[in-house]
N, CA, C and O atoms as a GROMACS GRO file, in nm:
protein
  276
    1UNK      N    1  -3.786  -9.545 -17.298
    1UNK     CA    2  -3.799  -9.600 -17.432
    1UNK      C    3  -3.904  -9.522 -17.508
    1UNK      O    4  -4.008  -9.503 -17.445
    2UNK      N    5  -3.898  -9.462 -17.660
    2UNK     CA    6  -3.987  -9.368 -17.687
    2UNK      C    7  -4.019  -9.491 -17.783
    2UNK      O    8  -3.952  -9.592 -17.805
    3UNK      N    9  -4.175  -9.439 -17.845
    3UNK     CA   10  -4.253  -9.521 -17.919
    3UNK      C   11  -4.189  -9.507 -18.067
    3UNK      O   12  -4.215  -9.586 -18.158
    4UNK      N   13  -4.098  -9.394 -18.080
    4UNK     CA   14  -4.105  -9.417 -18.227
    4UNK      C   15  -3.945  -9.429 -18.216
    4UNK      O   16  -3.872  -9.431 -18.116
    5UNK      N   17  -3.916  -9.434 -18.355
    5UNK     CA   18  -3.796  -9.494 -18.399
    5UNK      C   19  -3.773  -9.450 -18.508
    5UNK      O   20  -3.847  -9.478 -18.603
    6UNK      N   21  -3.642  -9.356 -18.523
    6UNK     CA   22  -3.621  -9.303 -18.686
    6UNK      C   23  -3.516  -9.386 -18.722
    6UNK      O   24  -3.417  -9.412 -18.654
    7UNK      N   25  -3.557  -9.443 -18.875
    7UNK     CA   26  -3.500  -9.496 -18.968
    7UNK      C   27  -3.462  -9.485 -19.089
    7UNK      O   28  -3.526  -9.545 -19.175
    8UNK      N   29  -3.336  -9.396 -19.130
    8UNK     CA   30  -3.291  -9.303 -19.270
    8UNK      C   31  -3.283  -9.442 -19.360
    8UNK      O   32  -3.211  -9.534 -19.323
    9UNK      N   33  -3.362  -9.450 -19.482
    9UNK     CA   34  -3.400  -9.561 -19.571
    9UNK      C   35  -3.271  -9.504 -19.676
    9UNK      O   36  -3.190  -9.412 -19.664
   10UNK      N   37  -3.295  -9.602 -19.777
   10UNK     CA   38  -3.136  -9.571 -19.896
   10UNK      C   39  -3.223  -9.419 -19.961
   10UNK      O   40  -3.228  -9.418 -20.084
   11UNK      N   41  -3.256  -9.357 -19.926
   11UNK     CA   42  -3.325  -9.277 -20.036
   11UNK      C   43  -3.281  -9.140 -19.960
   11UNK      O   44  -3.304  -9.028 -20.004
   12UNK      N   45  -3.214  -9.167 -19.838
   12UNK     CA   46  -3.199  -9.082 -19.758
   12UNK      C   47  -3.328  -9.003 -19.710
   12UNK      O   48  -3.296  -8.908 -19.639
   13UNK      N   49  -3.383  -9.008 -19.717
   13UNK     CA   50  -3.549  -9.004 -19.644
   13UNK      C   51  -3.588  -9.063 -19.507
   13UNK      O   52  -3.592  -9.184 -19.483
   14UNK      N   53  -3.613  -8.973 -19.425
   14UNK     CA   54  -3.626  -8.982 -19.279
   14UNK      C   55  -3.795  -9.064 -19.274
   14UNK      O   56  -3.899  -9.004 -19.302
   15UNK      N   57  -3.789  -9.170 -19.245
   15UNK     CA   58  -3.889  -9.209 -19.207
   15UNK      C   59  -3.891  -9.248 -19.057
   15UNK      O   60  -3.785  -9.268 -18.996
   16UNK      N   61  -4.014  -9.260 -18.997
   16UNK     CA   62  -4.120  -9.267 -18.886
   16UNK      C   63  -4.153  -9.403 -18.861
   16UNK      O   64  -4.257  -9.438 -18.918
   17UNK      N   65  -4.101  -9.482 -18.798
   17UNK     CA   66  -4.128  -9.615 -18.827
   17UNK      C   67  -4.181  -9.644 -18.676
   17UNK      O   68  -4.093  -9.678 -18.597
   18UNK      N   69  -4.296  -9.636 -18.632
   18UNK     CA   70  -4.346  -9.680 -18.527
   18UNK      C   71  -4.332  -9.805 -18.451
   18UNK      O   72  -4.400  -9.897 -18.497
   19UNK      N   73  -4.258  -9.836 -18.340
   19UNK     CA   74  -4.255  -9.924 -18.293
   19UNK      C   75  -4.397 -10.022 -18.221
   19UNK      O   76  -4.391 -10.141 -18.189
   20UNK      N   77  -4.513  -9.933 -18.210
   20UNK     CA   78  -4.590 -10.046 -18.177
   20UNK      C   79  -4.711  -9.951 -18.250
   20UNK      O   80  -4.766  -9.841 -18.236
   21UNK      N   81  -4.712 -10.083 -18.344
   21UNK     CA   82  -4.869 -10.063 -18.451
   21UNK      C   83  -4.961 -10.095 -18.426
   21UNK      O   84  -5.027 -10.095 -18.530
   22UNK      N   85  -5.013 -10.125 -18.354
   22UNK     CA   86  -5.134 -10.155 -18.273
   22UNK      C   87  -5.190 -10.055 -18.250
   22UNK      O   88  -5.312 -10.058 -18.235
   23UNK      N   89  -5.107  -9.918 -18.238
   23UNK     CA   90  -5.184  -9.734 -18.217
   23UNK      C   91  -5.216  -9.706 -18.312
   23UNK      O   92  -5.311  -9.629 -18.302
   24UNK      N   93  -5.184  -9.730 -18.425
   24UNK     CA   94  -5.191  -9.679 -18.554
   24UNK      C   95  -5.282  -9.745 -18.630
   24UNK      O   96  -5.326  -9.675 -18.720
   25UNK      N   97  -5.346  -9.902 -18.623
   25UNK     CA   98  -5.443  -9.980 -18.678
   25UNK      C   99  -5.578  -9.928 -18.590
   25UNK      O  100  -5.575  -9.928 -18.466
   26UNK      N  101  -5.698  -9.882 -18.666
   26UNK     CA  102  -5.780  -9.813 -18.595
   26UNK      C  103  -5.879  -9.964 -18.528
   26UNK      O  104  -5.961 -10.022 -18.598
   27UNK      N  105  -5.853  -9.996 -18.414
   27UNK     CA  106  -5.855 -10.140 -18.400
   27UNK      C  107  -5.997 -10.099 -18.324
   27UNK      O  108  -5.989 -10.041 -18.216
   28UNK      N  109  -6.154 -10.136 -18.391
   28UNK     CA  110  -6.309 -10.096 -18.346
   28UNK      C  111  -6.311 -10.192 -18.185
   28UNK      O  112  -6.368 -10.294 -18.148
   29UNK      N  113  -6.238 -10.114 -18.135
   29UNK     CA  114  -6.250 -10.185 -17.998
   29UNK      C  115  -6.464 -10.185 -17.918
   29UNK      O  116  -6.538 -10.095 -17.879
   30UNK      N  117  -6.477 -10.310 -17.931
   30UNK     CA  118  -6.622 -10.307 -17.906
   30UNK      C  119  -6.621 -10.420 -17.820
   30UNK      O  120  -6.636 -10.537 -17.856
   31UNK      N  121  -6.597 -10.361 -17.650
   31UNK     CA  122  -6.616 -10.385 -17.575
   31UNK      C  123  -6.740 -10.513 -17.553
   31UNK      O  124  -6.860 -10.488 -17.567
   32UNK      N  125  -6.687 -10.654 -17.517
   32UNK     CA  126  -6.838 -10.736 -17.474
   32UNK      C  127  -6.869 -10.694 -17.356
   32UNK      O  128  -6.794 -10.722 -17.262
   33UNK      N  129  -7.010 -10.602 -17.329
   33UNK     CA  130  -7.089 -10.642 -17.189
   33UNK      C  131  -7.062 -10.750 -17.084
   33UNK      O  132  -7.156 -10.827 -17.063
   34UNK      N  133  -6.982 -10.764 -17.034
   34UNK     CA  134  -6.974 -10.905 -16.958
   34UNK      C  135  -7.080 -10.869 -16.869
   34UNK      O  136  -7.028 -10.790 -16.790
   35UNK      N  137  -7.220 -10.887 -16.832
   35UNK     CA  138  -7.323 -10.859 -16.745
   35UNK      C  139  -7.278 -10.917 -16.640
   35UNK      O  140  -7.251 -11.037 -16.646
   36UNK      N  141  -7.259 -10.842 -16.516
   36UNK     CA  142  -7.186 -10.917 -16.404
   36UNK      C  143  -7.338 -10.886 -16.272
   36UNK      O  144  -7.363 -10.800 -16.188
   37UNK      N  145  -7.413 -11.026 -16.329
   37UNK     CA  146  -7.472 -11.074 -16.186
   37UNK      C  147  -7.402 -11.106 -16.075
   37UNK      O  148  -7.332 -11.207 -16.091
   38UNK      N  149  -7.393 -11.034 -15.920
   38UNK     CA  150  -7.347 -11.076 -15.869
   38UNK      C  151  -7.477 -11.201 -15.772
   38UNK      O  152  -7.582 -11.180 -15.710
   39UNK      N  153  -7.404 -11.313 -15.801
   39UNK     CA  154  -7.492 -11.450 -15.769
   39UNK      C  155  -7.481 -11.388 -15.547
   39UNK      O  156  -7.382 -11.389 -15.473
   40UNK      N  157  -7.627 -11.346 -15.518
   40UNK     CA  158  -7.616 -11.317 -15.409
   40UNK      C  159  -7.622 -11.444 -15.336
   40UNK      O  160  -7.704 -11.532 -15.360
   41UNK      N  161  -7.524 -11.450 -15.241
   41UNK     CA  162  -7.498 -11.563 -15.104
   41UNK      C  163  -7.564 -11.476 -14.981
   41UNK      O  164  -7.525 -11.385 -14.908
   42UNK      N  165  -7.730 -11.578 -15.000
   42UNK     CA  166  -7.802 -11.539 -14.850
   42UNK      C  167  -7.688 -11.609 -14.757
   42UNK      O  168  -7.632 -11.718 -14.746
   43UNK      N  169  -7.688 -11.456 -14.686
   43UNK     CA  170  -7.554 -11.543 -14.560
   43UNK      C  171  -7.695 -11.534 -14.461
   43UNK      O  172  -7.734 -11.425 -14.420
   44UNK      N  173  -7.760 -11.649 -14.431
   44UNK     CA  174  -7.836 -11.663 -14.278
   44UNK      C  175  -7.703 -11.730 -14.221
   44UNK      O  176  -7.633 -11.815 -14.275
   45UNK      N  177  -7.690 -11.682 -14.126
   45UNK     CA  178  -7.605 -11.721 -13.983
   45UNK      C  179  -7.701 -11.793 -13.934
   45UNK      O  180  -7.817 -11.758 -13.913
   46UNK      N  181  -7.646 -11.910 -13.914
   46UNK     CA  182  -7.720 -12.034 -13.831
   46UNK      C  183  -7.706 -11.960 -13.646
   46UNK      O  184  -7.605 -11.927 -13.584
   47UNK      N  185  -7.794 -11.959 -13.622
   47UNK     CA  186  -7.839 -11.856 -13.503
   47UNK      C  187  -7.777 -12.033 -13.396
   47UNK      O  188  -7.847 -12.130 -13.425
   48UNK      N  189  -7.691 -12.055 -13.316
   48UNK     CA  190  -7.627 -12.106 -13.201
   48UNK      C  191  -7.672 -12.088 -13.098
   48UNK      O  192  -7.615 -12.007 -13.024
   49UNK      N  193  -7.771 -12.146 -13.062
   49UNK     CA  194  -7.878 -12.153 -12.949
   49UNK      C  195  -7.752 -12.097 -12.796
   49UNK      O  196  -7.722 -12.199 -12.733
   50UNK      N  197  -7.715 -12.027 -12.762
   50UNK     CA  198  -7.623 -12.066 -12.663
   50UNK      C  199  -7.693 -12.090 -12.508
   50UNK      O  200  -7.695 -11.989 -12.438
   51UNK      N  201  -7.723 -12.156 -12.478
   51UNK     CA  202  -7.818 -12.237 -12.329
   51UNK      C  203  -7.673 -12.225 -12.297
   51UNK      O  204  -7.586 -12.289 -12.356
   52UNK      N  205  -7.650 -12.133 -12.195
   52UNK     CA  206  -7.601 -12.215 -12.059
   52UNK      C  207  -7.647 -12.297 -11.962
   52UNK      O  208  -7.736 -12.259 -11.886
   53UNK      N  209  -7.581 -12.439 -11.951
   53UNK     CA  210  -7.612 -12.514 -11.881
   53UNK      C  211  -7.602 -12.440 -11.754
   53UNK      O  212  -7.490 -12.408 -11.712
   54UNK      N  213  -7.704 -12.412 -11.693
   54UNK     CA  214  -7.684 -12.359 -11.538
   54UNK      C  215  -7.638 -12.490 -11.464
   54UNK      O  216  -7.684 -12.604 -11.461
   55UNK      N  217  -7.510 -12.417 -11.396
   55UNK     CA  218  -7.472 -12.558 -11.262
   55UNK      C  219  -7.497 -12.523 -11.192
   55UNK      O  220  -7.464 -12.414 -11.144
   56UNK      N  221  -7.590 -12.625 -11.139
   56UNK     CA  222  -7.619 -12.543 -11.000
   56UNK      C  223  -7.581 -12.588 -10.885
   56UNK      O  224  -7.614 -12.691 -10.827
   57UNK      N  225  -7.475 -12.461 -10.839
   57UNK     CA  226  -7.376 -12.496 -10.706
   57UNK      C  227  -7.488 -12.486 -10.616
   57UNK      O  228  -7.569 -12.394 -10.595
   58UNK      N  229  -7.470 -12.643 -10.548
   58UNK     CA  230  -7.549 -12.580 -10.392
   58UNK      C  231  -7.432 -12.683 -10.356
   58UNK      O  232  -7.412 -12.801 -10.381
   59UNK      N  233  -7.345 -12.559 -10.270
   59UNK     CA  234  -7.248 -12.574 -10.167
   59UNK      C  235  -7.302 -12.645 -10.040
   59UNK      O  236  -7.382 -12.613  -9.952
   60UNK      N  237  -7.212 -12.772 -10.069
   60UNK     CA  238  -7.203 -12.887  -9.934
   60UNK      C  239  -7.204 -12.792  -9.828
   60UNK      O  240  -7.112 -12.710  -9.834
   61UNK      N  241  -7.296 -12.781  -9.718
   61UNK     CA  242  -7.264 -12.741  -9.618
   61UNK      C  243  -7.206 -12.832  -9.518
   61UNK      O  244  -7.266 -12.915  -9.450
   62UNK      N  245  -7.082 -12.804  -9.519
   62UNK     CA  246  -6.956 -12.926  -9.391
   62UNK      C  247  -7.018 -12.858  -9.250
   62UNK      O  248  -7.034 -12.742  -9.212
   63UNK      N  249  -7.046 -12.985  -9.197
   63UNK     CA  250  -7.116 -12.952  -9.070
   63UNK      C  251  -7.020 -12.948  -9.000
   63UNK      O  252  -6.926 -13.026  -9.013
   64UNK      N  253  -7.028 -12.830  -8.888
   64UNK     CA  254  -6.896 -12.881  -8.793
   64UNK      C  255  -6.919 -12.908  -8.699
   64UNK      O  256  -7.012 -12.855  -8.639
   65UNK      N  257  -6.866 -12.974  -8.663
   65UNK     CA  258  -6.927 -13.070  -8.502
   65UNK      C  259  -6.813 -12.981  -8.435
   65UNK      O  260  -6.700 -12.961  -8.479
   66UNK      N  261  -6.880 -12.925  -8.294
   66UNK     CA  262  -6.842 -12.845  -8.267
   66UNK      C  263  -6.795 -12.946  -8.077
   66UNK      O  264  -6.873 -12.971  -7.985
   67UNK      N  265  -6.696 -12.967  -8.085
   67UNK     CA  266  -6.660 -13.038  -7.984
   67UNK      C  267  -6.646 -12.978  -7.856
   67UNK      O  268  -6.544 -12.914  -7.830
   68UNK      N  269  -6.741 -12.992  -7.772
   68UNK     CA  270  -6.718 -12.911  -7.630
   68UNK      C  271  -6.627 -12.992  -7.570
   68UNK      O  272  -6.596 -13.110  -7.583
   69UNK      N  273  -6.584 -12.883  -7.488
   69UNK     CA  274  -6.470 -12.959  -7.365
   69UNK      C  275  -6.519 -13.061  -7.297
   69UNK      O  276  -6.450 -13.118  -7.213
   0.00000   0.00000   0.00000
């Protein structure tokens, strides 16, 4: 699709009829500053104590009765 567009008027005169005028209006584009604080998130990591519960295996010693003849 091209931007312009010819249109022969009753005068037979080739005119230029721009399809989007918005290029052509000298439009004072004046940018607002949007000041972009970025709002800092202290990430502290909640520190997770990790204690292992020590289990402490003390293996039953199964006595064996040792049956003589």
């Amino acid at each position: 699709m091209s931007r312009f567009e010819f249109s022969v008027d009753s005068g037979n005169q080739l005119s230029v009829v721009n399809r989007l005028p918005l290029l052509i209006l000298p439009t004072p584009h004046t940018p607002h500053p949007t000041p972009h604080t970025p709002h800092p998130t202290p990430y502290t990591p909640h520190p997770t104590p990790h204690t292992p519960h020590p289990t402490p295996h003390t293996p039953h010693p199964t006595p064996r009765y040792v049956h003589g003849d």
